[in-house]
N, CA, C and O atoms as CSV, one atom per row, in Angstrom:
chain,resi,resn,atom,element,x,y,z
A,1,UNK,N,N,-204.379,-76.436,138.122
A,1,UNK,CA,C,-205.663,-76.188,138.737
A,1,UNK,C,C,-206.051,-77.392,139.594
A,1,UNK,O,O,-206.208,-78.468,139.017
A,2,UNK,N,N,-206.228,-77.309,140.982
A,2,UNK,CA,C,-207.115,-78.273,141.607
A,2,UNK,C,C,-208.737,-77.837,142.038
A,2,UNK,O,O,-209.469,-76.900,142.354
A,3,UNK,N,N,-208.681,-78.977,141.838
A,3,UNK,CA,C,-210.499,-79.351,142.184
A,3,UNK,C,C,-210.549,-79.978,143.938
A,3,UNK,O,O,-209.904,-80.862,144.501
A,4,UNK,N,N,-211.465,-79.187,144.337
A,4,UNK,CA,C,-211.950,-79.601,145.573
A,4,UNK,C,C,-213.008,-80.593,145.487
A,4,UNK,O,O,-214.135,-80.267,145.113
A,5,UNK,N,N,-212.705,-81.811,145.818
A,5,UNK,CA,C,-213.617,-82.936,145.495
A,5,UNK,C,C,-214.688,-83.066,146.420
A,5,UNK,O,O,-215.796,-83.431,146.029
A,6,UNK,N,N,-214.456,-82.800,147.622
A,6,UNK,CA,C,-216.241,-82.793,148.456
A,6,UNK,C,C,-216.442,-84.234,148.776
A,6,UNK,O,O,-215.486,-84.912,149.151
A,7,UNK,N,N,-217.823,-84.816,148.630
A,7,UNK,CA,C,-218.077,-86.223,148.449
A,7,UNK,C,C,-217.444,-86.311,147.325
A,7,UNK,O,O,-217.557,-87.531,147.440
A,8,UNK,N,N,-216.703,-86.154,146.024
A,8,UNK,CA,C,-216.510,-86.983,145.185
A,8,UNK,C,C,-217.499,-87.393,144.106
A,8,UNK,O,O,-217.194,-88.102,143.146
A,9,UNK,N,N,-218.330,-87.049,144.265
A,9,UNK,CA,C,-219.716,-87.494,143.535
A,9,UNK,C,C,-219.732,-87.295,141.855
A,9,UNK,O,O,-220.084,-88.021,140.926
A,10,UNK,N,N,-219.105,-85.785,141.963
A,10,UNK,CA,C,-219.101,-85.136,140.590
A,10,UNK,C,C,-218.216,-85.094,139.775
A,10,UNK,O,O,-218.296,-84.425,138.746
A,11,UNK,N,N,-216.839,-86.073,140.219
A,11,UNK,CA,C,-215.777,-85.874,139.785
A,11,UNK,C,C,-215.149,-87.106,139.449
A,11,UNK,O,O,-215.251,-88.182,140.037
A,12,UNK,N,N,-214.384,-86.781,138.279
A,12,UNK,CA,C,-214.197,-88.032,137.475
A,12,UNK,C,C,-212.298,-88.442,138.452
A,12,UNK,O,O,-211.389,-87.742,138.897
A,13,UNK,N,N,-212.624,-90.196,138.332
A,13,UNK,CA,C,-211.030,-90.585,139.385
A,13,UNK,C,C,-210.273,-90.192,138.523
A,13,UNK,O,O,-209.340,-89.447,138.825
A,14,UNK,N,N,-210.531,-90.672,136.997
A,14,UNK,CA,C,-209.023,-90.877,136.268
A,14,UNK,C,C,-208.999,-89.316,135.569
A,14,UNK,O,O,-207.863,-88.955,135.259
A,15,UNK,N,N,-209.890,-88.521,135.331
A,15,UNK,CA,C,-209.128,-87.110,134.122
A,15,UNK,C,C,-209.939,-85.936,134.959
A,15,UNK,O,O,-210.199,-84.843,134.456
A,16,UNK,N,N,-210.276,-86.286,136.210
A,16,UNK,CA,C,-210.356,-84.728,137.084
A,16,UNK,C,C,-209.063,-84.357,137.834
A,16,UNK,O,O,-208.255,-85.202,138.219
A,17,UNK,N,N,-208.915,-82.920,138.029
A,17,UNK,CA,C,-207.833,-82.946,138.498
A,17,UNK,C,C,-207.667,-82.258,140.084
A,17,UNK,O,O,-207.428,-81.075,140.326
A,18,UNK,N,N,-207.819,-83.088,140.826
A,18,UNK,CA,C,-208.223,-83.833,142.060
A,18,UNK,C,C,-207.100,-84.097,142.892
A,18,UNK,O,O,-207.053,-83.668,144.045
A,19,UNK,N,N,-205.849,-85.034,142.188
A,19,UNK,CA,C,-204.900,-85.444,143.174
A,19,UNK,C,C,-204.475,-84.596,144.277
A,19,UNK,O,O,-204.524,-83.387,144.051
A,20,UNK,N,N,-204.068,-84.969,145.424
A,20,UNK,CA,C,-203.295,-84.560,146.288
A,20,UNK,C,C,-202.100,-83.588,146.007
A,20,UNK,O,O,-201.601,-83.058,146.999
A,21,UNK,N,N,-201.684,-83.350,145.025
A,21,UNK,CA,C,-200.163,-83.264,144.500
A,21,UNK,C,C,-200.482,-82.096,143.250
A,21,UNK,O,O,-199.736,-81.181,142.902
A,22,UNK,N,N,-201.456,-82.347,142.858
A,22,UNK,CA,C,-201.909,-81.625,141.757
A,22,UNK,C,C,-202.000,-82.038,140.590
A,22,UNK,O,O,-200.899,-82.485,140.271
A,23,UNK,N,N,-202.964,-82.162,139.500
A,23,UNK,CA,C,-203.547,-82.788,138.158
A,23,UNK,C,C,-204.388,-83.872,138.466
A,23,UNK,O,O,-205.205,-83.949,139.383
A,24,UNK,N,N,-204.018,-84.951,137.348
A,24,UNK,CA,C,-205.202,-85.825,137.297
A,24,UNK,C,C,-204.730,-87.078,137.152
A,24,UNK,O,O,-203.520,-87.069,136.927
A,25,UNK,N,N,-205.340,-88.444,137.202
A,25,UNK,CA,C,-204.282,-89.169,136.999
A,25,UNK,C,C,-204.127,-89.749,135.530
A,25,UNK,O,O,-203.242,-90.543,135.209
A,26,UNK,N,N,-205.000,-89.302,134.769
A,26,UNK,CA,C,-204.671,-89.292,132.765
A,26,UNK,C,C,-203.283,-88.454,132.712
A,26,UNK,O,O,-202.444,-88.606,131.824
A,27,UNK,N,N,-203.178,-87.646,133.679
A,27,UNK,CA,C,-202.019,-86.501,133.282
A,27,UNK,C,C,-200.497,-86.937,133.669
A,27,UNK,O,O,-199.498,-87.085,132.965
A,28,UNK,N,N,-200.769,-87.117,135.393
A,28,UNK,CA,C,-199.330,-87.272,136.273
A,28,UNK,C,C,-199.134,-89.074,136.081
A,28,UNK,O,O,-198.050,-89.485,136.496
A,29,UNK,N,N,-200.077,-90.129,135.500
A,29,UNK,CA,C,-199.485,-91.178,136.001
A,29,UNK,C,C,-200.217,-91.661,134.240
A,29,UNK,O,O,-201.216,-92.375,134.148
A,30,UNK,N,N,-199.594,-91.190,133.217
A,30,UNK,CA,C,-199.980,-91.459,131.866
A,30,UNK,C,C,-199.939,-93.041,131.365
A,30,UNK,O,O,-200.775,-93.521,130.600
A,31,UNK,N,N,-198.780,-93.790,131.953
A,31,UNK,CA,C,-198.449,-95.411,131.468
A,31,UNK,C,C,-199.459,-95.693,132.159
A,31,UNK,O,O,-200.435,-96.118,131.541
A,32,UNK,N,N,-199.544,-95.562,133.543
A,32,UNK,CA,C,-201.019,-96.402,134.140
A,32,UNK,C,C,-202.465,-96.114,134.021
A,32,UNK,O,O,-203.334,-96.764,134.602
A,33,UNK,N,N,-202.665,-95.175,133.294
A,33,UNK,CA,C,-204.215,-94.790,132.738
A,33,UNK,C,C,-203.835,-95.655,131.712
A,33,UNK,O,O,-204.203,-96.806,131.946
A,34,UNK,N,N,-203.171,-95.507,130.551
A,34,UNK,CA,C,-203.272,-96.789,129.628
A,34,UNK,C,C,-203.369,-97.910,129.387
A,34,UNK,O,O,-203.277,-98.568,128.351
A,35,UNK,N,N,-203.670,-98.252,130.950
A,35,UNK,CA,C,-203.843,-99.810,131.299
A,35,UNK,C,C,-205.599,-100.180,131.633
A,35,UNK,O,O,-206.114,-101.298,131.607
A,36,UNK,N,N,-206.265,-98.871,131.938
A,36,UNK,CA,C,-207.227,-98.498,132.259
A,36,UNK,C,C,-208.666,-98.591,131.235
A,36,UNK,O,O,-208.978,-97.458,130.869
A,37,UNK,N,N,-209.398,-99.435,130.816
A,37,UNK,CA,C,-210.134,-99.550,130.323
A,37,UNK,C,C,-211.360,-98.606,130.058
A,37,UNK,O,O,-212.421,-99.221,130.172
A,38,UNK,N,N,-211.495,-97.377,129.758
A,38,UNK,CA,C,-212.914,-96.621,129.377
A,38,UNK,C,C,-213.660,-96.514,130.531
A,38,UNK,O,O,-214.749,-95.967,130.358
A,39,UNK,N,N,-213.358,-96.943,131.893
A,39,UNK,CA,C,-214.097,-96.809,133.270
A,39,UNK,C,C,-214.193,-94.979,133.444
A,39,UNK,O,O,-213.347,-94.112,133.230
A,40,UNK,N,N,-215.491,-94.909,133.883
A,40,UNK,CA,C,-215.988,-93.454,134.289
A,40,UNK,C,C,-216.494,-93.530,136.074
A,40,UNK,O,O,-217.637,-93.223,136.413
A,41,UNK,N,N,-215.555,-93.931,136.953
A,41,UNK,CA,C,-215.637,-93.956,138.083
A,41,UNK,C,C,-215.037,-92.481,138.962
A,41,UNK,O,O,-213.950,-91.926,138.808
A,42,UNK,N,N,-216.290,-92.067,140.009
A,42,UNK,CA,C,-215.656,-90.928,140.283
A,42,UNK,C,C,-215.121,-91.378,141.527
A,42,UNK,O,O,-215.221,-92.438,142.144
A,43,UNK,N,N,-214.528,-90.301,141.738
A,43,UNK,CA,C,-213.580,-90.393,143.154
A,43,UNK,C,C,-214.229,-91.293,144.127
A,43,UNK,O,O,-213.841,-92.436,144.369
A,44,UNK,N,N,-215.402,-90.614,144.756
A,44,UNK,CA,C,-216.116,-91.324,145.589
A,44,UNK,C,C,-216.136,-93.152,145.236
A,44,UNK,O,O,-215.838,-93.991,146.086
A,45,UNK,N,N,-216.434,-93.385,144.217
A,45,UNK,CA,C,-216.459,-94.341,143.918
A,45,UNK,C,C,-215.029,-95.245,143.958
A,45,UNK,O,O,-214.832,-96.296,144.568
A,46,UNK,N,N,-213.993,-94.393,143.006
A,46,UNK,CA,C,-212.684,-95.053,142.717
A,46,UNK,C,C,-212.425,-95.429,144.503
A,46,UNK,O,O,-212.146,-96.573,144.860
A,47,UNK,N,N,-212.575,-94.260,145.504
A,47,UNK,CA,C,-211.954,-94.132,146.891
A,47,UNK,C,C,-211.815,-95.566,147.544
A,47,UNK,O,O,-210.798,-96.144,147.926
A,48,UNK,N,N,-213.540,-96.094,147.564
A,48,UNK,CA,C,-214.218,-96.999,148.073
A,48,UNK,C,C,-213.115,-98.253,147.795
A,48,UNK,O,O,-212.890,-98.727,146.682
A,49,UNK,N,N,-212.392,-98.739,149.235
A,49,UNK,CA,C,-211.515,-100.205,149.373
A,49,UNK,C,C,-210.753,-100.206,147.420
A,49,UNK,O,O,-210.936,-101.021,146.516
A,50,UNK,N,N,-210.262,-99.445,147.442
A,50,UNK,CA,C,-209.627,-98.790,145.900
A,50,UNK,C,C,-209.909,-99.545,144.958
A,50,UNK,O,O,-209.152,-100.297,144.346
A,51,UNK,N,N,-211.140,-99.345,144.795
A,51,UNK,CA,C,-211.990,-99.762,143.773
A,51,UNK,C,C,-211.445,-99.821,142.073
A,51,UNK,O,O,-211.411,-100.662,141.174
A,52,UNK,N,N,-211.084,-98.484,142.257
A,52,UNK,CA,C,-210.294,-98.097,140.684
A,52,UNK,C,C,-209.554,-99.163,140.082
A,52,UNK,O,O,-209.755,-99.511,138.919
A,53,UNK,N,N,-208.326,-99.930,141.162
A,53,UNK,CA,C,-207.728,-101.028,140.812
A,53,UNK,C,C,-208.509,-101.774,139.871
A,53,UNK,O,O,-207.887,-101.933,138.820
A,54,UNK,N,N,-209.841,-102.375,139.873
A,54,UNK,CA,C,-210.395,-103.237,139.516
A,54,UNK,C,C,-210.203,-102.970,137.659
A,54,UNK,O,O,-209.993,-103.772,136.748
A,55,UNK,N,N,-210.328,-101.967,137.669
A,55,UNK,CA,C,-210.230,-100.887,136.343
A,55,UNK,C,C,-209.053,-101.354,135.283
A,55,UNK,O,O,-209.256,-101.578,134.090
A,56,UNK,N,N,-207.750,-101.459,135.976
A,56,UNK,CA,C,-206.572,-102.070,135.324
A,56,UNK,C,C,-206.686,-103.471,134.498
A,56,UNK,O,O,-206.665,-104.589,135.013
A,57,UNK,N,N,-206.797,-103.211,133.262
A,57,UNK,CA,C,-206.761,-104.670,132.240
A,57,UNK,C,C,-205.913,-105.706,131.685
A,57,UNK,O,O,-206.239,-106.632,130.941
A,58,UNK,N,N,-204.601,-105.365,132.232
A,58,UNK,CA,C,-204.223,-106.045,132.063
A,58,UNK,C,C,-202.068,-105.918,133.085
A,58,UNK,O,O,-201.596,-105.149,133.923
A,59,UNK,N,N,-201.558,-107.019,132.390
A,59,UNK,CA,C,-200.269,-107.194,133.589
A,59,UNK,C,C,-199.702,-105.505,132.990
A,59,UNK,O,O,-199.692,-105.012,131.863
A,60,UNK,N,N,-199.287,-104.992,134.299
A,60,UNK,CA,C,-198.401,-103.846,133.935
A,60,UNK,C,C,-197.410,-103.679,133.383
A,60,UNK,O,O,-196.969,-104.826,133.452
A,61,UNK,N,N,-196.633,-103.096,132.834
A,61,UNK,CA,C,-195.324,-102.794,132.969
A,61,UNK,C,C,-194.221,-102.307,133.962
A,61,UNK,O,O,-194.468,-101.490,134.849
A,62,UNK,N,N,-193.177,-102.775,133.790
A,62,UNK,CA,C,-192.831,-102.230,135.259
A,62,UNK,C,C,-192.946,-100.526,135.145
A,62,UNK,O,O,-193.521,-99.955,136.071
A,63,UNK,N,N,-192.545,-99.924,134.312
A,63,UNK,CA,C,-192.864,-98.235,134.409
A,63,UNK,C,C,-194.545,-98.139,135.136
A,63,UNK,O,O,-194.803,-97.389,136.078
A,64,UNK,N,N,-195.228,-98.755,134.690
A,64,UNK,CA,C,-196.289,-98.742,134.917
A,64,UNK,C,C,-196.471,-99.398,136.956
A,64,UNK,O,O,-197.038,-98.742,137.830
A,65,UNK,N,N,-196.039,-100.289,137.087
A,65,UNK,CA,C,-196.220,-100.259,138.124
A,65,UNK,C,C,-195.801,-99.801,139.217
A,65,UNK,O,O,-196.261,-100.122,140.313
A,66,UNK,N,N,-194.441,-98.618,138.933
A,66,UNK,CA,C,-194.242,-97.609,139.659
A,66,UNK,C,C,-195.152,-96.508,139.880
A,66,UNK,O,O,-195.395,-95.904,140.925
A,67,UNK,N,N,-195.699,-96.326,138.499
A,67,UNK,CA,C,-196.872,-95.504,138.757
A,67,UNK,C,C,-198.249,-95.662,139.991
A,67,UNK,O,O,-198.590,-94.810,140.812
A,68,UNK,N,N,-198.700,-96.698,139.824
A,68,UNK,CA,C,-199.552,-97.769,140.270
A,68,UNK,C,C,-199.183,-97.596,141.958
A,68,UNK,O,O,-200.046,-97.444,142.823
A,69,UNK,N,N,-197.511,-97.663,142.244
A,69,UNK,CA,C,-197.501,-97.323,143.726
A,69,UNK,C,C,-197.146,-95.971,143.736
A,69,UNK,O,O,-197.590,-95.522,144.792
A,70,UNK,N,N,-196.576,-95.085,143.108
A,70,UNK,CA,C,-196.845,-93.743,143.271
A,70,UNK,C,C,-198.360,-92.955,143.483
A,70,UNK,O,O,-198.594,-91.943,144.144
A,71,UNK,N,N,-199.112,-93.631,142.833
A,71,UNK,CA,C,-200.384,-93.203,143.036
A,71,UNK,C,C,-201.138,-93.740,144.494
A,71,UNK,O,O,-201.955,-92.942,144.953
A,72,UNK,N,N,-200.942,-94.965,145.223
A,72,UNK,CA,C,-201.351,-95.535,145.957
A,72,UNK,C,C,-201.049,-95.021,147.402
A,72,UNK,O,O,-201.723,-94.982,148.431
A,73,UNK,N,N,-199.243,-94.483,146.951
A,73,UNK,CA,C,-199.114,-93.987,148.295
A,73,UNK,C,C,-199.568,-92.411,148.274
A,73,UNK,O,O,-199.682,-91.967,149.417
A,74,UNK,N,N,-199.821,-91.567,147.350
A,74,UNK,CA,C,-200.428,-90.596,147.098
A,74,UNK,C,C,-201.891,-90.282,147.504
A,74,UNK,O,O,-202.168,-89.129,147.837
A,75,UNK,N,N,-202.943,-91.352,147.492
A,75,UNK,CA,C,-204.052,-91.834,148.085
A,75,UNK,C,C,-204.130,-92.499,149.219
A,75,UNK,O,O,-205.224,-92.891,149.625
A,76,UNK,N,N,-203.019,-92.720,149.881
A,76,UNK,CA,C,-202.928,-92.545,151.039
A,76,UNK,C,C,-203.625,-92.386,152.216
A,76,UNK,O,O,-203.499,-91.180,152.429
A,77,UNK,N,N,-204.291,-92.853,153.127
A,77,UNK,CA,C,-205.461,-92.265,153.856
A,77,UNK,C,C,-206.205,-91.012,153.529
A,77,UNK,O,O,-206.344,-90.046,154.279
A,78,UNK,N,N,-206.820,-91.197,151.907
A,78,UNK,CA,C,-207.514,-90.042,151.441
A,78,UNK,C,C,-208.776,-90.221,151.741
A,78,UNK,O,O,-209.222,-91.344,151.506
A,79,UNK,N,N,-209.757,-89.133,152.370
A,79,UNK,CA,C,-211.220,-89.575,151.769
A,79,UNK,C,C,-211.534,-88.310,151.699
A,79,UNK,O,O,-210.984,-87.216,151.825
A,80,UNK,N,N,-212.831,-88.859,151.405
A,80,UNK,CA,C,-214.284,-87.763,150.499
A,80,UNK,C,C,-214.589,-87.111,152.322
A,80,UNK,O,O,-214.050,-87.522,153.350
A,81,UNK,N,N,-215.584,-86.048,152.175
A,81,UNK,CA,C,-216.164,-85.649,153.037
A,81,UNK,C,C,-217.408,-85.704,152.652
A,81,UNK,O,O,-218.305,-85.324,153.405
């Protein structure tokens, strides 16, 4: 199922399922949400100069930081409307 995000306003970055590609990113990029601290940032928000990054607590793993650029180039010149 995708979600049409709009502005982004209403929709959560990390467990709506939003991506480009399809799902969410709790779902398709699981090692790098676990790096992710309890942040409730929505899209709009995560979008903003990729805010979400800030979110990550600590050094990755490398599995993890494949994720990290799988997702990045996935977001890609994305925005809200």
């Amino acid at each position: 199922m995708t979600h049409i995000v709009r502005d982004g306003r209403d929709t959560d970055f990390l467990r709506g399922n939003w991506l480009p590609k399809g799902g969410s990113v709790a779902t398709t990029k699981p090692l790098l949400f676990s790096y992710v601290d309890g942040t409730r940032l929505t899209v709009e928000q995560g979008l903003i100069n990729h805010r979400w990054v800030r979110d990550i607590s600590d050094a990755l793993s490398n599995r993890a930081v494949v994720e990290n650029f799988s997702l990045r180039d996935e977001l890609q010149g994305m925005q809200t409307q």
